[in-house]
N, C-alpha and C positions, 0 to 999 in steps of 0.2 A: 706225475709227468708234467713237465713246463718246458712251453716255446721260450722262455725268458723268465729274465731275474731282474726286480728293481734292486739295484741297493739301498736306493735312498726313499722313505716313505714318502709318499706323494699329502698333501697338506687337503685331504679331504673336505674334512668339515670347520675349515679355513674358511671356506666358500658355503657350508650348507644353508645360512640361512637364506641367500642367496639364489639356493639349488630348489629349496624350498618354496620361497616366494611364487618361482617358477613352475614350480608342482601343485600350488593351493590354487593357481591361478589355472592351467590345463582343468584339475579339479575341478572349480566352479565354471569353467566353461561346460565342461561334459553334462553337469546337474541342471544346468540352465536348458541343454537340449534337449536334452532327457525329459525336461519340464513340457518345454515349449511345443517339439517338436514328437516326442514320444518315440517308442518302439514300432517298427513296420513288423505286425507278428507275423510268420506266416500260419497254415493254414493248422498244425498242429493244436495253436492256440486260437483262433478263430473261429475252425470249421472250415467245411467244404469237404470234397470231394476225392476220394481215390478210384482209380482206376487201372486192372490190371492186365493186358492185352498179352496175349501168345499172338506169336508171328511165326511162317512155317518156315522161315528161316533163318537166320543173326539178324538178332533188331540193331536196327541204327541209330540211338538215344538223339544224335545231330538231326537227324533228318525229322524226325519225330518234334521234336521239338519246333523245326523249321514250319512244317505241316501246321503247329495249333496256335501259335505265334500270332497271325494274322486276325486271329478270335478276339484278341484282345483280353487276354484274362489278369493282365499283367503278371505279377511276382507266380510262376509255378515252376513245379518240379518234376522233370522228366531222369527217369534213373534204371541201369537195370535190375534185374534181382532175379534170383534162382537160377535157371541156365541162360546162355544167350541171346536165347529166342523171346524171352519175357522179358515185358518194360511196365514198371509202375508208372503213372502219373496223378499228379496230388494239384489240384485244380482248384484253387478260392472261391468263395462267395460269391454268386454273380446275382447283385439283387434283379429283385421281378421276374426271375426265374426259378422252376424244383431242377432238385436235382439230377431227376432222373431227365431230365429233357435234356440238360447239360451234356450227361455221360452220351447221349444219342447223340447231338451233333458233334459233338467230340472225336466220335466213336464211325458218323459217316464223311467225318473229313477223314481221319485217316486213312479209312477204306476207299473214297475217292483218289487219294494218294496212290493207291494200288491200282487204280482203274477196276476196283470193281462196286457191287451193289451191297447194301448190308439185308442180312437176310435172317428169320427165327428159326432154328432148326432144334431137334430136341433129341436125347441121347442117352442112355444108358448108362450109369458109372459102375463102376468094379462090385459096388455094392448092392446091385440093381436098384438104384432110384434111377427116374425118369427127368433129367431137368431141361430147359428151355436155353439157350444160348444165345448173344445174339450173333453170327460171322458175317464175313466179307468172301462174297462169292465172286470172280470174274467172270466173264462170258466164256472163257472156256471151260468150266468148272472149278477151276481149281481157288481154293481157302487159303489167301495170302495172310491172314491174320483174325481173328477173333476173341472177341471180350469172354475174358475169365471170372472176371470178378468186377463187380461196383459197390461202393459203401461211400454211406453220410458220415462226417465227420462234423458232430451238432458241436454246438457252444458249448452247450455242459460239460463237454468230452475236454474242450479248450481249455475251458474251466478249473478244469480238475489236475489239467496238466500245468499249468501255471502254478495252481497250488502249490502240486509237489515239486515243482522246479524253486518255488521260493523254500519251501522244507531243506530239500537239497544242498544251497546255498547257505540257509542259517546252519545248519549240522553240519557243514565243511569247517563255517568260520570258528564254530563253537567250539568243533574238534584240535581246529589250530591254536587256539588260544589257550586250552588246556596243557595238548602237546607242549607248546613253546614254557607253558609257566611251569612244567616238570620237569624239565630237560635243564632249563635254565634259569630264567627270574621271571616274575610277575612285569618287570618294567620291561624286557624282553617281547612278553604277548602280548604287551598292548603297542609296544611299537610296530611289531611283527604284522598285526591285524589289521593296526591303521594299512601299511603300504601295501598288502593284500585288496585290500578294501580301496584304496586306488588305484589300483593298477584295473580291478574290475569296473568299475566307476568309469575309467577311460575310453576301456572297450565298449562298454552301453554306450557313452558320449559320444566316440566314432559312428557305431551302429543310427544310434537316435538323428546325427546331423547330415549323414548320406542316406537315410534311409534307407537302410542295407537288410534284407530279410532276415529275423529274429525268429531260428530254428532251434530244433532239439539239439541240431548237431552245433549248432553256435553255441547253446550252452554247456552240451561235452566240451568244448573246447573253454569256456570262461573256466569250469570245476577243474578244468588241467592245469590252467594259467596258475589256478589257486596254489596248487598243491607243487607247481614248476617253481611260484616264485617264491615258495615259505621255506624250497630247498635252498634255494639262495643265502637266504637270508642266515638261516640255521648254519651253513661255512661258514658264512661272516663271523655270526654269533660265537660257534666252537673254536674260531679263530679270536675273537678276543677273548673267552676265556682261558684260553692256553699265554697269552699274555700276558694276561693280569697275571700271570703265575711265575711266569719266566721274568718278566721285567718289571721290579715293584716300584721304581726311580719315574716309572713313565705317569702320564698324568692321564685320564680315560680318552679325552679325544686324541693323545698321543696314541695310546693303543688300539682305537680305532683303526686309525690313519695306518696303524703299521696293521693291522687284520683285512683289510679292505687290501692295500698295495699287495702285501703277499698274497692274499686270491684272485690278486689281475689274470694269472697264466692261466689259471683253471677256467673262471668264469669265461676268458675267452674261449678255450679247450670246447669247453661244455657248450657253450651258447650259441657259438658259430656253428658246428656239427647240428646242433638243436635245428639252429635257422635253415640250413642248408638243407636239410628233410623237407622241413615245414617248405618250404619255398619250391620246390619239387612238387610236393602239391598242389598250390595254387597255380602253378605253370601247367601242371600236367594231369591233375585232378579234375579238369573238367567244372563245369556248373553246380555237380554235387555235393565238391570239395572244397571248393571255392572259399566260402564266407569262414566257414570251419577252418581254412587253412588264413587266413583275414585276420581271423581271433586270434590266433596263437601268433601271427608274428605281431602283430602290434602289442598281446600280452607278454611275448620275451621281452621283447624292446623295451618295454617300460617295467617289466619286473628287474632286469638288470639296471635299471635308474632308482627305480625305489626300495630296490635294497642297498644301494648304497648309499645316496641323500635322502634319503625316507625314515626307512628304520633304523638306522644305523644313528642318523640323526636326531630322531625322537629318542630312540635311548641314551644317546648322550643327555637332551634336552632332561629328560626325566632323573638324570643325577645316579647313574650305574656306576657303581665305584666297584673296588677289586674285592672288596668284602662282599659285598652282593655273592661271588660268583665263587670265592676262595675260602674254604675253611682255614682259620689261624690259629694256628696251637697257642698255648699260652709261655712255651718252655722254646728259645730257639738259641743254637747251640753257637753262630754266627751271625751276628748283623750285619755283615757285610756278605753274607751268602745271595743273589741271587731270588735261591728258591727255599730260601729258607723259612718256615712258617708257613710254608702250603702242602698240604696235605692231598697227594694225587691219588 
């Protein structure tokens, strides 16, 4: 499918080192922030606090939030989960306090909200255990809301999750750099990996300079970004090596230039619907969606630039020739064939 047709190849990498200068320069800005100013982790990697509240009737994630707001806990996360009536809250650090003192005032603002008192009551589950609970009683009796659940979220837990979110991230790159050297060349995965590896780099840079909460769900969204922008690259890629084959007269940044031009229509096709999702999100996603939908359009955005001045660029740089990518017989029947001496 295509909105359009270029006829005439657009003069790409005419401009890349250019395009580049410009991307090593973004690049070292983001690694300086990252440096300087670090990651805002939230509470996943940190610690603190969850908090799971039933309400007896549709909880209002806005108004909940409005309610704990004035505490001052700065960066938290008010969400629902399970049915409508349940609201998690995941609450940071607050030095010189435990945490369980935390969840109590937390816990009697809310029920203030209600205009009622917080109160222990104790209860029988399906299993017959006896547990303790704490609710929010009104003065006319009635339980506008009561705590379900509380839990610590210590450092080590942080700890560990960082760990594996760095695991995470080397076995994505690891796995693209093999992918890309089996499908097509060695000078392929490493250009491939460089502009993977920037496009990431960018989005920590973003995060690091606005200091924007760095969640679990920010990094589902960088591991998307990864895997969004190596499909890019791979058209590019499959598009010049259908090239090299068709046109043996062209020079490699020639064929570039004409793989890149002929996937204008698609990459727009693809990238714009892409955006248009993601951007629904951020508009209509709410607090929870928010930075998670942040990631991904600054990661399209800049995956569509570094895969076409980035990688595209670096494999040129690195000296991809049509041999690389085209088996040549040794026997060819016409020299003025085209496609002659490639073996599809």
């Amino acid at each position: 499918m295509e909105l359009f047709r270029i006829q005439r190849d657009i003069p790409f990498m005419k401009y890349a080192l250019v395009f580049n200068a410009i991307s090593f320069l973004t690049f070292a800005l983001a690694v300086f922030f990252l440096v300087t100013r670090g990651l805002h982790l939230s509470i996943e990697f940190t610690g603190g606090t969850v908090m799971e509240v039933e309400y007896a009737q549709p909880a209002n994630p806005e108004a909940v939030r409005h309610t704990v707001e004035p505490m001052n806990f700065g960066e938290f996360q008010v969400q629902k989960f399970g049915s409508s009536r349940d609201i998690m809250l995941r609450l940071p650090v607050r030095p010189g306090k435990k945490q369980t003192e935390v969840v109590s005032e937390v816990f009697q603002r809310l029920c203030a909200a209600e205009n009622g008192q917080v109160q222990t009551k104790s209860y029988v589950t399906d299993k017959g255990e006896q547990v303790s609970k704490q609710v929010c009683v009104t003065a006319e009796g009635v339980e506008p809301l009561k705590l379900t659940r509380s839990e610590v979220v210590g450092p080590s837990v942080g700890d560990e999750l960082a760990r594996d979110a760095a695991y995470a991230m080397a076995f994505t790159v690891i796995g693209i750099m093999v992918y890309l050297a089996f499908r097509f060349e060695w000078k392929f995965s490493v250009a491939g990996i460089i502009a993977n590896l920037h496009d990431v780099v960018i989005i920590l840079g973003f995060f690091a300079y606005f200091q924007w909460e760095f969640s679990l769900a920010v990094l589902a969204a960088i591991l998307a970004v990864l895997g969004y922008s190596v499909n890019e690259s791979v058209v590019i890629f499959d598009r010049v090596r259908e090239a090299f084959r068709k046109y043996r007269k062209m020079t490699p940044h020639e064929v570039i230039d004409h793989a890149i031009t002929s996937t204008m229509s698609r990459t727009i096709i693809t990238h714009g619907s892409t955006q248009m999702m993601v951007l629904s999100m951020l508009v209509f996603g709410g607090p929870t969606l928010k930075y998670f939908a942040v990631a991904l359009t600054i990661g399209i955005l800049f995956g569509i630039y570094s895969s076409v001045f980035v990688a595209a660029a670096i494999a040129m740089w690195l000296g991809v020739k049509r041999e690389d990518l085209v088996k040549v017989s040794v026997k060819t029947e016409d020299p003025d064939d085209p496609n002659a001496g490639a073996v599809v």
